[in-house]
Backbone as a ProteinNet text record, in pm:
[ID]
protein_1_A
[PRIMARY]
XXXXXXXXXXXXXXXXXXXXXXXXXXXXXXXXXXXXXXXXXXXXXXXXXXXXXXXXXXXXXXXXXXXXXXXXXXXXXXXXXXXXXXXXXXXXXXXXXXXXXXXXXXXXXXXXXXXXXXXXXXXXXXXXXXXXXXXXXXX
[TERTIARY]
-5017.7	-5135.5	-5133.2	-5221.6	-5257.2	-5325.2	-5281.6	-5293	-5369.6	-5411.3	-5461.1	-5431.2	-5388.9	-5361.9	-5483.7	-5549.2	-5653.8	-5562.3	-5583.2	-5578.7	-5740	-5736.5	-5871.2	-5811.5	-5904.1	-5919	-6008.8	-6082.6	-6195.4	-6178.8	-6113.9	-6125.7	-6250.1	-6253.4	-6343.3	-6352	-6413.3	-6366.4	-6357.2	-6404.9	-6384.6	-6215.4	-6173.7	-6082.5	-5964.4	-5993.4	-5829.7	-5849.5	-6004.5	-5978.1	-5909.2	-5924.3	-5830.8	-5679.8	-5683.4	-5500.2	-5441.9	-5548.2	-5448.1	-5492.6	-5565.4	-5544	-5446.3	-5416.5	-5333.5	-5187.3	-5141.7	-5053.2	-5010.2	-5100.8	-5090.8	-5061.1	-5126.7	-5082.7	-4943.1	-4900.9	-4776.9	-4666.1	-4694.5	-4612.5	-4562.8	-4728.7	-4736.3	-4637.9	-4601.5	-4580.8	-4382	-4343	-4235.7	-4170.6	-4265.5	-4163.2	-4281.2	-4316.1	-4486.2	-4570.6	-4654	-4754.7	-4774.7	-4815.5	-4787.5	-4847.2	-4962.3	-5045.4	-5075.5	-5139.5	-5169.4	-5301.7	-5268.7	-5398.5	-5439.5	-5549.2	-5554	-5564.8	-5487.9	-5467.8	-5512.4	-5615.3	-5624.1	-5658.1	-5612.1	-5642	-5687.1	-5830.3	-5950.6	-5885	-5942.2	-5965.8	-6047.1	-6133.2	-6294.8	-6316.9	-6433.4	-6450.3	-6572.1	-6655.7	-6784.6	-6847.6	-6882.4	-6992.1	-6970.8	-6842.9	-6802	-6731.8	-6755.1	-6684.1	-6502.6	-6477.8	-6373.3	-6262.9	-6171.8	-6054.5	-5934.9	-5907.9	-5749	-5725.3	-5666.7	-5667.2	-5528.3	-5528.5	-5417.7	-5470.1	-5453.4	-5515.5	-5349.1	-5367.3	-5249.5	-5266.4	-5129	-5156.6	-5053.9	-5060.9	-4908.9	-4889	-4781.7	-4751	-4652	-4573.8	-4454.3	-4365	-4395.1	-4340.3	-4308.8	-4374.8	-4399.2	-4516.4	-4504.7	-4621.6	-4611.3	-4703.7	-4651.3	-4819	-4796.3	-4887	-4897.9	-5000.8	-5040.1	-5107.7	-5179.8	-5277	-5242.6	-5188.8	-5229.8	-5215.4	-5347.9	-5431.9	-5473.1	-5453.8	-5477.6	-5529.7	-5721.3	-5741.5	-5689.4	-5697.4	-5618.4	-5632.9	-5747.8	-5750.7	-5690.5	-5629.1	-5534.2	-5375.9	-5354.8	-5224.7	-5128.5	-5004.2	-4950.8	-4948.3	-5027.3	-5068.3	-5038.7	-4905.6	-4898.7	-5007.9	-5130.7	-5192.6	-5100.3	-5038.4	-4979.4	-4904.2	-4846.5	-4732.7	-4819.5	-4910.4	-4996.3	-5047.8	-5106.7	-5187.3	-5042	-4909.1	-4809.1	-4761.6	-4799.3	-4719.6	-4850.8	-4979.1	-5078.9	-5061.9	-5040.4	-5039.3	-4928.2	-4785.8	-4641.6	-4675.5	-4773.5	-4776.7	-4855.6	-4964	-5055.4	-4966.7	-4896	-4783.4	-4716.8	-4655.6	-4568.7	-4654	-4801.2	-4828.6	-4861.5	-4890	-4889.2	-4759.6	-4671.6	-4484.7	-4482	-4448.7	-4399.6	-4282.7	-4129	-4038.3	-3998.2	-4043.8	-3990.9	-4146.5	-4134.1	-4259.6	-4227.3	-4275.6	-4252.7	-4337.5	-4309.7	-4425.8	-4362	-4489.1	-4334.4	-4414	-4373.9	-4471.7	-4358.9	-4477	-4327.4	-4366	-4442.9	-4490.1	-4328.5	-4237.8	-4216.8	-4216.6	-4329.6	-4364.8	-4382	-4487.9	-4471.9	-4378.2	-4214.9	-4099.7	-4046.1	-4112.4	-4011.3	-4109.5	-4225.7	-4251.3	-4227.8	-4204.7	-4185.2	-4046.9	-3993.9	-3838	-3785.6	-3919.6	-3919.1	-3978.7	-4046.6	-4077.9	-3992.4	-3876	-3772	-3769.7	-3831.5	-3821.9	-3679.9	-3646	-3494.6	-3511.7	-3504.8	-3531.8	-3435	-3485.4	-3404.7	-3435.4	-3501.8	-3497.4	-3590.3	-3588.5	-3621.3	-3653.2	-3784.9	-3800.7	-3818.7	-3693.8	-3723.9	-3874.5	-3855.6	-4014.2	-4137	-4149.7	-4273.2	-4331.8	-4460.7	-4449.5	-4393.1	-4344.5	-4282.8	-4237.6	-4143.4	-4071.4	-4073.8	-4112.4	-4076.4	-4050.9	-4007.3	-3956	-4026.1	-4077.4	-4130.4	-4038.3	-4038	-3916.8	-4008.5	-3915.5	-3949.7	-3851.9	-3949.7	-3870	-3881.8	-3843.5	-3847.7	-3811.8	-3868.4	-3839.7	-3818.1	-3701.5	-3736.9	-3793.7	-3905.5	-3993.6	-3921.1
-9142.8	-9060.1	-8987.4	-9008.4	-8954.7	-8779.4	-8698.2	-8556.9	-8477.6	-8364.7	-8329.8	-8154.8	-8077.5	-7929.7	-7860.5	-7735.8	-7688.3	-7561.2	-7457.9	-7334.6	-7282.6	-7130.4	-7125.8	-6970.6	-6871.5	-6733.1	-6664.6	-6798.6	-6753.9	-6878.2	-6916.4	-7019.4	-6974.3	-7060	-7053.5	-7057	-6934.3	-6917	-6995.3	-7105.3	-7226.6	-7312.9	-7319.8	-7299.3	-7247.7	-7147.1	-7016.6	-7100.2	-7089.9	-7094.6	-7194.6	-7313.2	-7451.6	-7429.3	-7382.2	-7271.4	-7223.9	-7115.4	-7016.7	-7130.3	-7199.1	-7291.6	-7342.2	-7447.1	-7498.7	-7466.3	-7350.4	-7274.6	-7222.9	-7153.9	-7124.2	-7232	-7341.2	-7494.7	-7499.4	-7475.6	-7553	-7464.5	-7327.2	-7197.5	-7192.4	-7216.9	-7213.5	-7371.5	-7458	-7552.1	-7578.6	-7430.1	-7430.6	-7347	-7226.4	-7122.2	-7051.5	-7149.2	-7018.3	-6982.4	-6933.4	-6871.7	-6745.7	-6705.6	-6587.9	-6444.1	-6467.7	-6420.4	-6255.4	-6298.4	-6224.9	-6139.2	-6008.7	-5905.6	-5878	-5840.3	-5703.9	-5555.9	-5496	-5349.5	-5272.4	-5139.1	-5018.3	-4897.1	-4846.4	-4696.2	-4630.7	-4518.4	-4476.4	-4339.1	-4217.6	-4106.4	-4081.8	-3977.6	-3972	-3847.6	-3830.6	-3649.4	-3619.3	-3512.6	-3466.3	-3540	-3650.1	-3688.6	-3855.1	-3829.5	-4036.1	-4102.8	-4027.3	-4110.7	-4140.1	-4220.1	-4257.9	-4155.6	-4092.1	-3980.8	-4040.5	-4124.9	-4197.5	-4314.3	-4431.6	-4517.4	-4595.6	-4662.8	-4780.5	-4919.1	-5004.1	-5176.3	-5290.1	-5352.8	-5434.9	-5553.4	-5537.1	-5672.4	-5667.8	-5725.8	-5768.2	-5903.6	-5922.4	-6072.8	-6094.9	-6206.7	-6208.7	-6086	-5998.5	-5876.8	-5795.3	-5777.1	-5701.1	-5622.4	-5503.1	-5453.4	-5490.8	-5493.6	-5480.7	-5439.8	-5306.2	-5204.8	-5292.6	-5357.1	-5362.4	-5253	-5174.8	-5088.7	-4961.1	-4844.1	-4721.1	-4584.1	-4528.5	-4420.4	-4292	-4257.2	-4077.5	-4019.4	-3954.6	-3919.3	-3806.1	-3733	-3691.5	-3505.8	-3474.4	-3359.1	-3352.3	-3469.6	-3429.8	-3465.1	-3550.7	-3534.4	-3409.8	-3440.3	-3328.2	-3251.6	-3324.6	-3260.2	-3338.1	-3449.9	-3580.7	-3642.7	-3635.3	-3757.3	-3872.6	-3945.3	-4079.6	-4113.6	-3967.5	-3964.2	-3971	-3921.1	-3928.4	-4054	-4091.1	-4254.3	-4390.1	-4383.2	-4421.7	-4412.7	-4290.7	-4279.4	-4371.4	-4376.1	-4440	-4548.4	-4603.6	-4761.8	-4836.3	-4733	-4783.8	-4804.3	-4649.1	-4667.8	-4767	-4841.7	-4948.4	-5045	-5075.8	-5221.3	-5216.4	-5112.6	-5118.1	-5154.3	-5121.1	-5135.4	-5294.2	-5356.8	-5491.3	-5575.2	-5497.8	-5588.7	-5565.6	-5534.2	-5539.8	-5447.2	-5502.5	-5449.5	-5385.8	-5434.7	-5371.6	-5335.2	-5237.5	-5238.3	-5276.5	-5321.1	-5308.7	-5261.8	-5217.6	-5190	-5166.1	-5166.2	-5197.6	-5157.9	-5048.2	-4974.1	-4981.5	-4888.2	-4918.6	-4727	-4673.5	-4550.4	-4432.4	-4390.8	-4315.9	-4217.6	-4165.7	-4067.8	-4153.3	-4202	-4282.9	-4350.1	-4378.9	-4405.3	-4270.1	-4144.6	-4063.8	-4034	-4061.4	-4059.5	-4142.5	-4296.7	-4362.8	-4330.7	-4296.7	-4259.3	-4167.7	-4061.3	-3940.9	-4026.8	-4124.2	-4159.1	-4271.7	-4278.2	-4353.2	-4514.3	-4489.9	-4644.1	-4654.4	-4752.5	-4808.1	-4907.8	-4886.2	-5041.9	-5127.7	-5237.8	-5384.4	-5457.5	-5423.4	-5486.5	-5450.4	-5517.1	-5424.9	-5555.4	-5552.5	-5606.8	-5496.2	-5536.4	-5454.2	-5477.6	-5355	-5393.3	-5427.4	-5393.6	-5456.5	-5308.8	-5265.6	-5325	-5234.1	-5312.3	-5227.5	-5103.9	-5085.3	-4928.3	-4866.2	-4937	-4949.6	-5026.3	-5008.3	-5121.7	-5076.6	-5232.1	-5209.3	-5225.6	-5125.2	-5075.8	-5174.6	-5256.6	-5305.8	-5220.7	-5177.2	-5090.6	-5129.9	-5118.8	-5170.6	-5060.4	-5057.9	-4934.3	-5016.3	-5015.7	-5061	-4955.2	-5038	-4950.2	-4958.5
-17731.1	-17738.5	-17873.5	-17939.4	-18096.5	-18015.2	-18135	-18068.2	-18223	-18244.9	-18354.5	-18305.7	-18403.6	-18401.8	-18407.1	-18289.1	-18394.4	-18370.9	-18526	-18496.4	-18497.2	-18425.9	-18420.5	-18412.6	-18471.8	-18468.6	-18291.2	-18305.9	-18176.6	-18079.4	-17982.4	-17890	-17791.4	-17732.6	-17664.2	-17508.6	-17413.1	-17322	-17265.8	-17178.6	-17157.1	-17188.9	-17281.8	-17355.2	-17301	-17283.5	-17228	-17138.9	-17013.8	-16872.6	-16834.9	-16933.5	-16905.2	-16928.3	-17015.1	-17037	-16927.4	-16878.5	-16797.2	-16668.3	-16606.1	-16502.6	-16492.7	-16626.3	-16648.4	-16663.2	-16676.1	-16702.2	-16512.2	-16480.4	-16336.7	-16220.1	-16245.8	-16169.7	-16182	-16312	-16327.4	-16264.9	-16315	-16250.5	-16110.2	-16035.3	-15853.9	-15841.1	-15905.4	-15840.8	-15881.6	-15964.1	-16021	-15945.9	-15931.4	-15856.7	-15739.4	-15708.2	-15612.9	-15641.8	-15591	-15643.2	-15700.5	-15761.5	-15820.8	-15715.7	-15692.1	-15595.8	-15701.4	-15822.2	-15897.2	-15928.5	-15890.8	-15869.2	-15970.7	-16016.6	-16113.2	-16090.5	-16129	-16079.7	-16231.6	-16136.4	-16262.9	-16227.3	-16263.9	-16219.5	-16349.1	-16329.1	-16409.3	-16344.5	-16470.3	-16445.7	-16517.9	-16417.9	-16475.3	-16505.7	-16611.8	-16602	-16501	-16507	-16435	-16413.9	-16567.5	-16570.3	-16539.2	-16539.7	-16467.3	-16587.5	-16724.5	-16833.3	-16780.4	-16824.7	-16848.7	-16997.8	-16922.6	-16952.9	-16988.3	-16900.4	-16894	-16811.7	-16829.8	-16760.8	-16789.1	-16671.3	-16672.6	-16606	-16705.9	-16696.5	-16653.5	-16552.1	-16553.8	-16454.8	-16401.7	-16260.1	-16173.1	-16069.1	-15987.2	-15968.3	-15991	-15954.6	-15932.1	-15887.1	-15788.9	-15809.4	-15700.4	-15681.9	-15773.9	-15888.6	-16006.6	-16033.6	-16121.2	-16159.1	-16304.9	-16377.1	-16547.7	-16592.9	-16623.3	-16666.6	-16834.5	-16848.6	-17025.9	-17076	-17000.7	-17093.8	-17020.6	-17087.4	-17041.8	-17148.3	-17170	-17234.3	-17191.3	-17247.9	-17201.1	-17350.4	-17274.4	-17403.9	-17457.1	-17612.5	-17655.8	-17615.2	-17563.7	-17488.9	-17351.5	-17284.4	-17205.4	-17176.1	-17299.2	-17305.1	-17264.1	-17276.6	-17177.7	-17024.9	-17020.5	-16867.5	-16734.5	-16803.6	-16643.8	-16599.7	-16699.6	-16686.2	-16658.3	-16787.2	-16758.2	-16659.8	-16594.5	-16474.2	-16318.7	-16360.7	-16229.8	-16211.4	-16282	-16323.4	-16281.8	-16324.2	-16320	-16183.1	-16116.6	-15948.7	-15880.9	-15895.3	-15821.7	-15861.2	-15969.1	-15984.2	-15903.8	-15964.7	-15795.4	-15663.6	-15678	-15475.5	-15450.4	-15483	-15475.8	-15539.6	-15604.8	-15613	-15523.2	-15431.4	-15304.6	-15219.9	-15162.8	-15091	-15145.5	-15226.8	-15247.9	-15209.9	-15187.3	-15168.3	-15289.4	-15437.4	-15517.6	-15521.7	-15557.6	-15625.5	-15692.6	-15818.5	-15978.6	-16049.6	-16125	-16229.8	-16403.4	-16475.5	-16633.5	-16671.4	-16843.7	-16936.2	-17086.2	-17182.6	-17285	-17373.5	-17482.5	-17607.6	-17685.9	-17827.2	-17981.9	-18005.8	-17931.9	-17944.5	-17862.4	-17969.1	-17935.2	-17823.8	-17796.4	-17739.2	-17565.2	-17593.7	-17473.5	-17427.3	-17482.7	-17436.9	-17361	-17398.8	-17361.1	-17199.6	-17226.7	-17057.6	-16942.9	-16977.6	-16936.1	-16861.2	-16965.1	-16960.9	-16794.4	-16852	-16721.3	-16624.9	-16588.1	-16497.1	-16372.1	-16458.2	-16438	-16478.9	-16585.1	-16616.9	-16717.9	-16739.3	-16811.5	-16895.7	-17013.2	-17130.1	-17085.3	-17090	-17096.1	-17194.2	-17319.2	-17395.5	-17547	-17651.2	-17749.2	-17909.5	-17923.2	-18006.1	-18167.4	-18276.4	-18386.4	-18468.1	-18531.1	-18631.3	-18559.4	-18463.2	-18435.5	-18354.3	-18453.2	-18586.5	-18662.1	-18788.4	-18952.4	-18899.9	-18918.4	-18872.2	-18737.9	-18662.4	-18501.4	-18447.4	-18311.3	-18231.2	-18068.4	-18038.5	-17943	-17824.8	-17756.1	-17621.4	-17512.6	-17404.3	-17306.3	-17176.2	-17080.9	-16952.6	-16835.1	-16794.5	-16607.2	-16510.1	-16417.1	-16303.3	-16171.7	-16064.7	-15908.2	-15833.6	-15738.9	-15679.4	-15556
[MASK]
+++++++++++++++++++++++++++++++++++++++++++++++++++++++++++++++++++++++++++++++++++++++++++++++++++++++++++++++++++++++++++++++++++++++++++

């Protein structure tokens, strides 16, 4: 079979969806199914805007938080810790185990930290003069 490389800046959705199908077939048929949610938890102000949030998923008995923000008038205040205990208790109640999440932000290592999460791992430079911390917590 003759094959040809594309790189592409913009694929096309169509595209991924044959990816991540394809990717997920092979997964469910390696180790199970993943039985993969999407999980997020929003905090809102008066008026319904969006304050702080956490974007992620569960999947075989994992949480792994990719996105979580707190705008900058409420930092400090256990936003992220509050947002962080609701996303656990809704992965437990899913069966999930362990949670991850993984930043190069300083600061947000040190909450993570308080929240009982534990690095397992650590990519340097990334990026340039940081290193992005990977953590894990058992739920």
């Amino acid at each position: 079979m003759k094959t040809t490389l594309e790189i592409t800046a913009e694929p096309s959705p169509q595209d991924l969806a044959f990816l991540s199908g394809s990717l997920t077939a092979f997964n469910d048929g390696d180790v199970g199914a993943s039985g993969r949610q999407p999980l997020a938890v929003f905090a809102r102000d008066e008026h319904g805007g969006i304050v702080a949030g956490i974007s992620g998923y569960t999947a075989w008995g994992w949480l792994y938080v990719q996105w979580l923000w707190v705008d900058e008038k409420l930092r400090g205040r256990r936003m992220a810790a509050d947002m962080l205990d609701a996303a656990e208790e809704e992965a437990i109640v899913r069966g999930c185990h362990g949670a991850w999440i993984d930043t190069f932000n300083p600061i947000a290592e040190k909450v993570y930290r308080r929240q009982g999460y534990k690095p397992f791992g650590k990519l340097p430079d990334f990026p340039v003069g940081r290193s992005r911390i990977f953590l894990q917590k058992k739920l």
